[in-house]
Structures are given as C-alpha cells and as structure tokens.
N, C-alpha and C positions, 0 to 999 in steps of 0.2 A: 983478865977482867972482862966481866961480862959487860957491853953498852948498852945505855938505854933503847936504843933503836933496836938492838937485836933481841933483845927483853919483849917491846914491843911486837915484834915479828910473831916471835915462837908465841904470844899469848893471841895475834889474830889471827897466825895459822887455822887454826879448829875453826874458827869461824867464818873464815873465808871458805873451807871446805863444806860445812855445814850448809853456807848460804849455795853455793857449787852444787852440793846434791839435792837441795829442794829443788835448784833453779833446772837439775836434768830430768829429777822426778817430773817434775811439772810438763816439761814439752814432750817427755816420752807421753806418761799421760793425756795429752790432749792430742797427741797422733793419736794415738790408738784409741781414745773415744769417736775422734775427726773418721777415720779410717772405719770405724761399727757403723757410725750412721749413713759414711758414702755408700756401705754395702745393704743396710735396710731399706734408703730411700736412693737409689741410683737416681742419675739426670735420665729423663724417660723420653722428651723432646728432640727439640731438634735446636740445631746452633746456628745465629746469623753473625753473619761480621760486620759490623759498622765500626771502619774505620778499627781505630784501637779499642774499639768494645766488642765482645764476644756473650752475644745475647742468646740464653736458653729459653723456648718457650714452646707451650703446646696448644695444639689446634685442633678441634673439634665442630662436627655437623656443618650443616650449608646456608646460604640467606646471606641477607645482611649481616656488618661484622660487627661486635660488639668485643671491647677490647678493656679486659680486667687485669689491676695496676693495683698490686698487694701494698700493705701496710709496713711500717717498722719495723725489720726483725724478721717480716711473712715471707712467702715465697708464692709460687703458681698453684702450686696445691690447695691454699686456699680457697681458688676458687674454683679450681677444677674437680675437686673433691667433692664440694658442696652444691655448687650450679651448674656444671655441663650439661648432665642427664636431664635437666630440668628443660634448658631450652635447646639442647640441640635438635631439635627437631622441626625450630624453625629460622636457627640462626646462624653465621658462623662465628665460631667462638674459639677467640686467643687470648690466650692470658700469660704472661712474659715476667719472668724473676728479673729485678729492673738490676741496674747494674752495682752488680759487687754483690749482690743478694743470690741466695738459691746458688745454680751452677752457672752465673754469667760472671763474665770480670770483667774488670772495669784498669783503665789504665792508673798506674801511678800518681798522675798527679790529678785525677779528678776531684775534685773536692764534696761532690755529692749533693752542690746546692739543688735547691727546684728550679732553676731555670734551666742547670745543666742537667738536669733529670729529663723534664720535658722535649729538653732539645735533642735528647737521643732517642727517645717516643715516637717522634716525630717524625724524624727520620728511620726508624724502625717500620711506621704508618704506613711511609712512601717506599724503602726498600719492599713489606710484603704485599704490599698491590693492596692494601686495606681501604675499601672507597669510604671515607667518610663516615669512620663506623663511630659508635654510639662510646663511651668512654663508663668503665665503671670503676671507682675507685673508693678505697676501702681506708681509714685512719690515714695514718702519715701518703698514701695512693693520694685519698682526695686532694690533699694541699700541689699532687704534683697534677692530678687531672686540672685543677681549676686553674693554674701556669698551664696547663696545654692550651686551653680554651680562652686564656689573654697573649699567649705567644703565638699559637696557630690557630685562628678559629675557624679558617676555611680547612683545615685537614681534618675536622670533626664532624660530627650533627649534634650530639648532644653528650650531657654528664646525666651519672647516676652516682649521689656521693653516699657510699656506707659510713657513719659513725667518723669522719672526716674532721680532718686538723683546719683550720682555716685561720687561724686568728694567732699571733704571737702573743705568747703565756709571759705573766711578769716574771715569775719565779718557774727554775724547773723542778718538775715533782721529783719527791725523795724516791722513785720508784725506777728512775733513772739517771740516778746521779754517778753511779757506780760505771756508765756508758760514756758521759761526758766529758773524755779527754782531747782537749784541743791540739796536745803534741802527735803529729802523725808515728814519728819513733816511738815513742811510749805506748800509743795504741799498737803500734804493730810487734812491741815487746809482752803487751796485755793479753794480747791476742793468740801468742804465741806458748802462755804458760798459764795464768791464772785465770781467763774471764772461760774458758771452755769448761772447765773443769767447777767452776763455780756455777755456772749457768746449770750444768748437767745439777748440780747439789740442791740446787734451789728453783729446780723446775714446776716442780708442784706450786710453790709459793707464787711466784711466776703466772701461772697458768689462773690459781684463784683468783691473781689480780685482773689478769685481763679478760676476762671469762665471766666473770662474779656478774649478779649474786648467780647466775649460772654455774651448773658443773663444766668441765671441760669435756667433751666429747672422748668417747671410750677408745676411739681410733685413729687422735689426734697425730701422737708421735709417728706412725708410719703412715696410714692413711691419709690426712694431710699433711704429709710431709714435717710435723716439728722435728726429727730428725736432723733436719737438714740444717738446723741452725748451731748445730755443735760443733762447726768447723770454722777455722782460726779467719780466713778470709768471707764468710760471712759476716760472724759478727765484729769484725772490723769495721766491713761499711756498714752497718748499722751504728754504729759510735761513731762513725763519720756521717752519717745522715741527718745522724741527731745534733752533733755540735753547729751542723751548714745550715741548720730550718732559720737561725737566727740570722743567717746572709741575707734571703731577701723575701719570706715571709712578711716584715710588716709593709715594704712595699707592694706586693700583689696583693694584701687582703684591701690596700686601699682602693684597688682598680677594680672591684668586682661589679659595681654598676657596669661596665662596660661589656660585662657576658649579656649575650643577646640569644643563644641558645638556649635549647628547655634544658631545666636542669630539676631534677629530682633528688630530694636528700632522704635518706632515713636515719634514726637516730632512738637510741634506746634510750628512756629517762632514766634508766638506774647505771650509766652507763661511767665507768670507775678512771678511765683513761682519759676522755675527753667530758669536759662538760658541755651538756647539748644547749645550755642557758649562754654559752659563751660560743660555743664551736658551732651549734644549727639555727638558733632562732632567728641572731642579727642577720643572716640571710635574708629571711625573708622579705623584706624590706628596702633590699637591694639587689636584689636580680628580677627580675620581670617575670619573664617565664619561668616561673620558681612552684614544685610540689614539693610538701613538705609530710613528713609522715613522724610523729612523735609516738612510736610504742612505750607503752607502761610496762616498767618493771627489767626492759632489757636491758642488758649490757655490751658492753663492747662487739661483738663479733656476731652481726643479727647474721650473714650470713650460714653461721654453723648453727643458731639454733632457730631461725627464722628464715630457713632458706624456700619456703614457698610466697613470704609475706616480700622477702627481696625480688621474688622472679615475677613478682605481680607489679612492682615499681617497676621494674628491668621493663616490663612489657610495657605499661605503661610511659613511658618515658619514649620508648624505642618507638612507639606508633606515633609519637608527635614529631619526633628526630626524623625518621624516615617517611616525614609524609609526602616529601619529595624525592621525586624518583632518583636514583645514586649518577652521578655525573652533572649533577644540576647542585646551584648555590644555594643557599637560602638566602 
C-alpha cells in the first residue's frame, strides 16, 4: 500500500529537480558571464590595503590631487574614461572603485553605510599621501563626498558634486526595487544566480534610464568599464549600498550648513535618477560657499556627455579649494 507521504515524495520529486537545474543553470550562467566581462575589462590599477579592504584604483598626471568617488553601481572608469585626459595635464588625478564596487572588496560584515564609506576614503587620503585634494563625486559618490566634508573636513579643500544624492527620498523608485534586499544571505543567494544574468537581460533598459533623454555612449560597456558590473560581488554591494543610504543619510543632510568648503554642484534638469528640484536646489541655501550650475535638458551622467562643461567646474572649484598653498588649513 502506497502512503500518503511517499505519493507526496515521488510527485515533488520532478520538481525539486526542476527547481535543482534552474538553480545550476543560473550560477553556471552568471560565472561565465562574471568571468567574459573580468576578461573585457580587466582591474588595470593598482591595489591598496586598508585594514580588511582591498582598494582598486588609478592614477593619473601631476599637480594637486583631485580624487573621483563613482556612483551606484559605477566604478573608476567612469571617470577615468571621461575626465583624465581632460585635466591631467595640470593635476593629479585618482579615482578609486569604493569598496565592494569595481575590483575592490570590502570585508563581510561592512554594511556599506556613508559614514563607513567615507571613513575608508579617508583613510585611503592618508595612506596615499593625497594633500588635501579637491573631492569629485558623482550620484550616490556625492552623498559620500558630502559625509567626507562633515566627517573630515581638514583631510579635503573642497567638493565638486555631479548629479548627487543628498536628501532621503520618501518612497524608493520602481527602478530599484528589484536591488533592495535587506537580507544579506538572500542577496548574496541573488547575487549568485538571478540579478547577473538579469542585469545583462535588461542592460539596454537600464542604460536608457540612467542616461535618458541622452543616448548611452557607444563605448560605454568596455571603455567605461560597464562590464564590470556583471559580477556576483559587485552588484551585491551595490544592493547593499542602496538598502544602507537609509542608515544615515537623513542625518548628514541635516548638517550640511556646517560645510564650510567651496563646493560646486552640477546637475542636469532632465535628469531621470535624481531630482535636481529635490537633490541640488535646497543646497543652495545652505552651504555658503556654494556654485551651482543647472544645465537644460541633461541627464544623469553630465560627465559622459558633458565632460568639458564638468572639467570647467572641476577647474573652477579647484582654483578656489587650492588657493591655499597644500600643507596649510583653511
């Protein structure tokens, strides 16, 4: 006589097998997507140790240093892609995959807030002898540049924010909802089978959103490095970056009267990720030394299609920041 239970068995059999071979397809799959784009955009930099983080980053030209801190998701490419060539001819210029981003890792139990963001910035400042350089930061970058400049404001001169977070949103956009897992095993089961392989699916979609009403730049995937986001421990911390903004974001945006540094913002009015009515205006209002630049019609990412109209803030900003000679306070 046949038992219920063994009735049961042999009828989830198939489907435990079923669930079994998605769940192998899946992380074979995301190896070997992971594994094409380590080989199209190799770590081209150089690696620092700080403590239990393992910082990738590159350097370029001579001068004062000005130090570029990518966005959500971004990596160094970024900006080395788009602005090195532009000033290295009078400046020196680093720009660092912050950690868990790009090729840097970050320990286990980091949580990824901006304070703990900042606080390894900072100590990255001071390991590479960087005097006081000029800070550029770029979307989810600015919210940790503006924590650098209320946590160390003598390790700085000044900010330059591209298209910058600053302000905690009531509601998170449907456009990241899909990243917003708070369980660190479940992201790193996400991570491991379905967000790689989905991300590659829906890259295009992706790209119009943050890019719009812009096209994405024809040389985005290798040339700036998007490549490098199709691997299991990138965008992990990226889904860990994004669930931490709500740790201590609304506390920093209420301290920003206390920036006393020049700080320059730019921001695109048609800009689809952040709104500049929410995310740049109330700035000005509350930092002193404050330039604000409102372009018509751009969006998200003015360094890739505005990269002459950024390197004219970058200068600007930087002859105010550095009007004091390097080894001196303001």
């Amino acid at each position: 006589m046949v038992t219920i239970p063994l009735i049961l068995f042999w009828l989830g059999t198939p489907a435990l097998l079923a669930v079994a071979f998605i769940v192998g397809y899946l992380v074979l799959a995301t190896r070997r997507i992971a594994s094409e784009a380590e080989r199209a955009v190799p770590a081209t930099g150089r690696f620092l140790e700080l403590g239990r983080h393992r910082i990738h980053y590159v350097e370029q030209g001579q001068g004062r240093p000005i130090l570029f801190i990518h966005g959500l998701g971004g990596q160094l490419h970024h900006f080395r892609h788009t602005l090195f060539s532009h000033l290295d001819g009078d400046f020196r210029l680093v720009a660092l995959d912050r950690p868990g981003s790009g090729y840097s890792a970050r320990p286990a139990d980091f949580q990824g807030s901006l304070t703990e963001q900042a606080e390894v910035i900072a100590h990255f400042i001071e390991a590479l002898g960087l005097e006081k350089p000029l800070v550029v930061g770029h979307s989810f970058g600015g919210a940790v540049a503006l924590t650098l400049a209320l946590a160390h404001p003598q390790a700085i001169s000044g900010l330059v924010l591209l298209s910058p977070l600053t302000h905690l949103e009531d509601h998170l956009r449907p456009e990241f909802r899909s990243l917003y897992v708070r369980s660190s095993l479940l992201r790193h089961v996400l991570a491991q089978t379905i967000w790689v392989p989905a991300t590659l699916k829906f890259a295009q979609r992706t790209l119009a959103f943050v890019f719009g009403p812009q096209e994405p730049t024809e040389d985005y995937a290798t040339g700036a490095g998007g490549l490098v986001g199709l691997r299991p421990r990138h965008i992990y911390a990226t889904s860990a970056d994004l669930v931490a903004i709500e740790r201590d974001l609304g506390a920093i945006e209420a301290r920003y009267e206390e920036i006393t540094l020049p700080v320059g913002l730019l921001f695109g009015t048609a800009d689809r990720v952040l709104d500049p009515d929410m995310h740049g205006k109330p700035l000005a209002g509350r930092i002193g030394n404050f330039d604000m630049e409102l372009v018509a019609g751009l969006g998200h990412m003015p360094q890739f299609i505005e990269p002459r109209r950024v390197e004219a803030m970058i200068r600007r900003i930087a002859e105010r920041s550095f009007a004091t000679p390097a080894g001196t306070t303001h």
